[in-house]
RODO-2510 file (C-alpha; in nm, 4 decimals, decimal comma):
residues 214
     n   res          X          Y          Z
     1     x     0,5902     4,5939     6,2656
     2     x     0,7592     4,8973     6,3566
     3     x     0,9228     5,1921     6,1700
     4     x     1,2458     5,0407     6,2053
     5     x     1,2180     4,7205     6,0473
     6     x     1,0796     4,9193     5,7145
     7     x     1,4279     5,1497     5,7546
     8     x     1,6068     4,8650     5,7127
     9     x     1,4391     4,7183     5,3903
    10     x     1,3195     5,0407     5,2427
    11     x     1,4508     5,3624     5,3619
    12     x     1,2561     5,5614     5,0994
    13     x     0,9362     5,4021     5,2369
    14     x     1,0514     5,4779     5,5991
    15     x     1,0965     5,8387     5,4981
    16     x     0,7463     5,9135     5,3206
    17     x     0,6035     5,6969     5,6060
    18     x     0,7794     5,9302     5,8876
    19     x     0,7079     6,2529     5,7293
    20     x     0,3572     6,1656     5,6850
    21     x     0,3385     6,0595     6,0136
    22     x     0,4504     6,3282     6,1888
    23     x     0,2391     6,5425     5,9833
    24     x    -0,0950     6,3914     6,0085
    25     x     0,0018     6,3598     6,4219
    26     x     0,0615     6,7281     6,4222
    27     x    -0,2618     6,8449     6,2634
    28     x    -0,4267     6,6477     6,5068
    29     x    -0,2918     6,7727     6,8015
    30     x    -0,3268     7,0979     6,6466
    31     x    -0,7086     7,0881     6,6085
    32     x    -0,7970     6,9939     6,9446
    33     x    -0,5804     7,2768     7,0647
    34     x    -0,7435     7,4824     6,8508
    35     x    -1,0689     7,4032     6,9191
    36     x    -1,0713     7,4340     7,3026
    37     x    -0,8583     7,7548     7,2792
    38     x    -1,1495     7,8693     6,9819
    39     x    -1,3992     7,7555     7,2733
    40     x    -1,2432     8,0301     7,5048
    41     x    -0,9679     7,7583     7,7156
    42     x    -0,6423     7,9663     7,6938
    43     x    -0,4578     7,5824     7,7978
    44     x    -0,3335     7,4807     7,4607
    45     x    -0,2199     7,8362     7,4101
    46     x    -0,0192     7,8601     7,7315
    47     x     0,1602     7,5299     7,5988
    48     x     0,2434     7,6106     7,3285
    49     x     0,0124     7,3737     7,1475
    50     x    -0,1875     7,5818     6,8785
    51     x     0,0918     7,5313     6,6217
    52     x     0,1211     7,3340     6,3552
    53     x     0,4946     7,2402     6,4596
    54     x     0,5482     6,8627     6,5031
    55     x     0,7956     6,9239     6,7533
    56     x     0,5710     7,0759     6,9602
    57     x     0,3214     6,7529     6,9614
    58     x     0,5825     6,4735     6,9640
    59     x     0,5799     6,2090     7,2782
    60     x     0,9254     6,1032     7,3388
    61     x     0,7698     5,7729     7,4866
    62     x     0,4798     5,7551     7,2149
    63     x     0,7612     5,7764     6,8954
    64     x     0,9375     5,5541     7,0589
    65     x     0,6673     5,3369     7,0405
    66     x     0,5989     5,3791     6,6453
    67     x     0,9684     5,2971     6,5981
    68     x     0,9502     4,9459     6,7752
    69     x     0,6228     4,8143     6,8037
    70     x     0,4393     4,9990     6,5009
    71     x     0,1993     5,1949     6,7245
    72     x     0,2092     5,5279     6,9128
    73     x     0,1087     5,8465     7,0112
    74     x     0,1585     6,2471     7,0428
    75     x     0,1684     6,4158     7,3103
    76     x    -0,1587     6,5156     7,4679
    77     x    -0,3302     6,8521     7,4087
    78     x    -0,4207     6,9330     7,8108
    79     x    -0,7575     7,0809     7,8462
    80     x    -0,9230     7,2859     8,1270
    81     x    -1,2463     7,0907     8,0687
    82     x    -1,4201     7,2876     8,3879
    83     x    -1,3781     7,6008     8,1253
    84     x    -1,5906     7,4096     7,8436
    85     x    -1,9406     7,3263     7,8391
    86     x    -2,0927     6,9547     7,7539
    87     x    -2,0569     7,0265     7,3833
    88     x    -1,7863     7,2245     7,4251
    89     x    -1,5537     6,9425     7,5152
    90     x    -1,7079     6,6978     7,2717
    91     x    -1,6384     6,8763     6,9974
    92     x    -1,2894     6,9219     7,1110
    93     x    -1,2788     6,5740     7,1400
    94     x    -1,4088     6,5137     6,8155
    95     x    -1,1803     6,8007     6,6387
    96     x    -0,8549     6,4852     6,6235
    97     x    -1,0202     6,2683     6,4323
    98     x    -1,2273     6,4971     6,2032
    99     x    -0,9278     6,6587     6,1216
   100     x    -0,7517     6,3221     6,0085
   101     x    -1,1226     6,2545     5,7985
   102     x    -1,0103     6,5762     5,6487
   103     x    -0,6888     6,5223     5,5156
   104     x    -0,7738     6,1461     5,4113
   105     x    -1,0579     6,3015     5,1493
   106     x    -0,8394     6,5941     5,0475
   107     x    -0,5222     6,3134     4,9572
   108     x    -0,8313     6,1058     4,8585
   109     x    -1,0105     6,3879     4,5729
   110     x    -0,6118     6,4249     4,4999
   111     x    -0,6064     6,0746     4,3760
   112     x    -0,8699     6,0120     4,2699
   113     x    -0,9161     6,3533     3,9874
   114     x    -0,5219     6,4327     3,8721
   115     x    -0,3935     6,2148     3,6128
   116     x    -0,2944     5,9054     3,6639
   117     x     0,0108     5,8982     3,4905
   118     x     0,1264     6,1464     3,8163
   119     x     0,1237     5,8200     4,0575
   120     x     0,1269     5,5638     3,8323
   121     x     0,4721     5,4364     3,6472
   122     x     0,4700     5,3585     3,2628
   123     x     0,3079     5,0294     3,3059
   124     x     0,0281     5,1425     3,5532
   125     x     0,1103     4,9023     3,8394
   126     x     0,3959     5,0794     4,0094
   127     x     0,3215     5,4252     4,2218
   128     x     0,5542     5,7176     4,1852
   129     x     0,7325     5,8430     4,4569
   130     x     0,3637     6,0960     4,4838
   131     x     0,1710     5,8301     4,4292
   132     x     0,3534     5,6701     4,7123
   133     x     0,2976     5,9836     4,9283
   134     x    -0,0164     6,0262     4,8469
   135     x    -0,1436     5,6981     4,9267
   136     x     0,0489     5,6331     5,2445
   137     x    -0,1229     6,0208     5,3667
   138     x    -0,4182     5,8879     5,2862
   139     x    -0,3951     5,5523     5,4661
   140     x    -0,2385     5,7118     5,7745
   141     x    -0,4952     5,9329     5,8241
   142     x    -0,7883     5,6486     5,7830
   143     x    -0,6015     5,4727     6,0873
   144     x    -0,5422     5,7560     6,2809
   145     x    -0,8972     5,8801     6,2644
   146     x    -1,0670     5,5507     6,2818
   147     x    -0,8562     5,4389     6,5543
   148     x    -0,8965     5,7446     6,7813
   149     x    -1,2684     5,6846     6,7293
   150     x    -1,2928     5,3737     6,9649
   151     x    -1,4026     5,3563     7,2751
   152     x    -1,0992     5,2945     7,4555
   153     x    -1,0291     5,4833     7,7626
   154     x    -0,7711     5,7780     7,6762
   155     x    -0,8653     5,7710     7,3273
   156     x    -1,1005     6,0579     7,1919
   157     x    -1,3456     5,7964     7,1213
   158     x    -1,4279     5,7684     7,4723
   159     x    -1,4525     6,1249     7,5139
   160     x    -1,7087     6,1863     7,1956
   161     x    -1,8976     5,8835     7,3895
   162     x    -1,8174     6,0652     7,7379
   163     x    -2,0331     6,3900     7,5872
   164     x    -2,2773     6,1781     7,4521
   165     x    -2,3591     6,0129     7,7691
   166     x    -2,2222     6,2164     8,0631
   167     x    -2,2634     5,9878     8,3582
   168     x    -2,0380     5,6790     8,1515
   169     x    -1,7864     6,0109     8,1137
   170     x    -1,7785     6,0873     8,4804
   171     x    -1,6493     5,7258     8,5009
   172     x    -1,3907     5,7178     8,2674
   173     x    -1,2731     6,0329     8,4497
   174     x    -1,2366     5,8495     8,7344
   175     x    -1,0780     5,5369     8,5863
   176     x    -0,8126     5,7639     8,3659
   177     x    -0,7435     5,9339     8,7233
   178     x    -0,5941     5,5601     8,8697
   179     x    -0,2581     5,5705     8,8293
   180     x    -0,2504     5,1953     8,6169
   181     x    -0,4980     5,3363     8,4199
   182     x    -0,2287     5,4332     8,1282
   183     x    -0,0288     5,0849     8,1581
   184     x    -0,4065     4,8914     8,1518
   185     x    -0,4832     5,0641     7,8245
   186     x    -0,1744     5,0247     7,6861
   187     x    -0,1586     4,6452     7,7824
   188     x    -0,5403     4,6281     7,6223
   189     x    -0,4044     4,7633     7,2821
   190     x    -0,0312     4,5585     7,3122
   191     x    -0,2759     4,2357     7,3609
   192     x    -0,5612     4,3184     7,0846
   193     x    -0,2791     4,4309     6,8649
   194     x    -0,3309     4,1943     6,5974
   195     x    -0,7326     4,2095     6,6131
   196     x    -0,7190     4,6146     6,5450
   197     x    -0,4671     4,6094     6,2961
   198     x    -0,6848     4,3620     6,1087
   199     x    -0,9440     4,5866     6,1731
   200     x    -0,7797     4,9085     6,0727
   201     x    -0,6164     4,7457     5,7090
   202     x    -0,9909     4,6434     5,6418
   203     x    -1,1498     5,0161     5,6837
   204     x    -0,8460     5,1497     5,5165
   205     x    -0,9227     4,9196     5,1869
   206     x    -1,2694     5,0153     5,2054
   207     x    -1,1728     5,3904     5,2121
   208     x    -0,9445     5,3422     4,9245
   209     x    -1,2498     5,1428     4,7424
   210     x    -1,4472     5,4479     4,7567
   211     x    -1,2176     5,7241     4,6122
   212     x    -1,2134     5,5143     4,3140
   213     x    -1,5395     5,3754     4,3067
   214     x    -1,7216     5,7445     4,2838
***
């Protein structure tokens, strides 16, 4: 379901959901560009990219996307990976998704140690509008890191995996250099749509076990 079915039957929801969003999208764009340019790659710099600025990091296409089909992306951080050693470029890799893991347990410790009665209404079962923000930061950023962790070609999972075993990354290389690479991944994700949202809104519940479990 996409962001524009929820603005029509909950246009507070859409809002906090947007912002959110856009924010936890930005961040990580933000810390791969930061990375690589930390690593000595003066790329992301040149473009503009080291900025926390969601306008700089927002895919016409890819928002497009999250408004219909419920799915998306930002616009790539381009790296000079010929600058960057092995570990170099698996750690900028890595720097998306550890940055969503980092805002999911700081909304998380959020939750889970102020009050309650700061997210929870008078009879405990309906969220205030922080606990609404709160929780939908949190789940955002579950999906966005767990989801950028597979394996799927063009996703930083396959990177992380490229560093870990270089000759499997020389052939993604070559694969995401075919010019049907983008529409085959996008048709893989569009077809297993249903499977990895299952999969996503059953690691999100077990994240959301754990801040109040400990």
């Amino acid at each position: 379901m996409g962001l524009l079915s929820l603005l029509q039957t909950d246009p507070v929801a859409f809002v906090i959901t947007a912002l959110a969003l856009m924010m936890a999208l930005a961040f990580h764009e933000f810390a791969h560009a930061w990375t690589a340019d930390r690593f000595g790659d003066p790329t992301p710099r040149s473009q503009g990219r080291v900025t926390l600025n969601p306008l700089k990091h927002l895919d016409p296409f890819g928002t497009l996307l999250l408004l219909l089909a419920g799915f998306g992306f930002a616009k790539p951080v381009m790296v000079n990976m010929s600058r960057l050693g092995r570990w170099q470029n698996f750690w900028v890799a890595a720097a998306g998704p550890l940055s969503n893991i980092l805002l999911a347990v700081l909304a998380g410790l959020v939750l889970r140690f102020l009050p309650p009665e700061l997210f929870f209404g008078a009879n405990l079962q309906e969220l205030t509008t922080l606990g609404q923000v709160l929780l939908v930061f949190f789940s955002l950023n579950v999906g966005l890191a767990v989801f950028n962790l597979l394996p799927i070609p063009m996703l930083d999972g396959s990177r992380i995996l490229s560093g870990l075993v270089p000759p499997l990354g020389r052939a993604l290389m070559e694969f995401e250099r075919s010019p049907l690479s983008f529409v085959a991944v996008m048709g893989f994700i569009l077809l297993f749509q249903g499977q990895l949202g299952q999969f996503l809104s059953r690691v999100r519940e077990w994240a959301l076990g754990l801040v109040f479990t400990f």
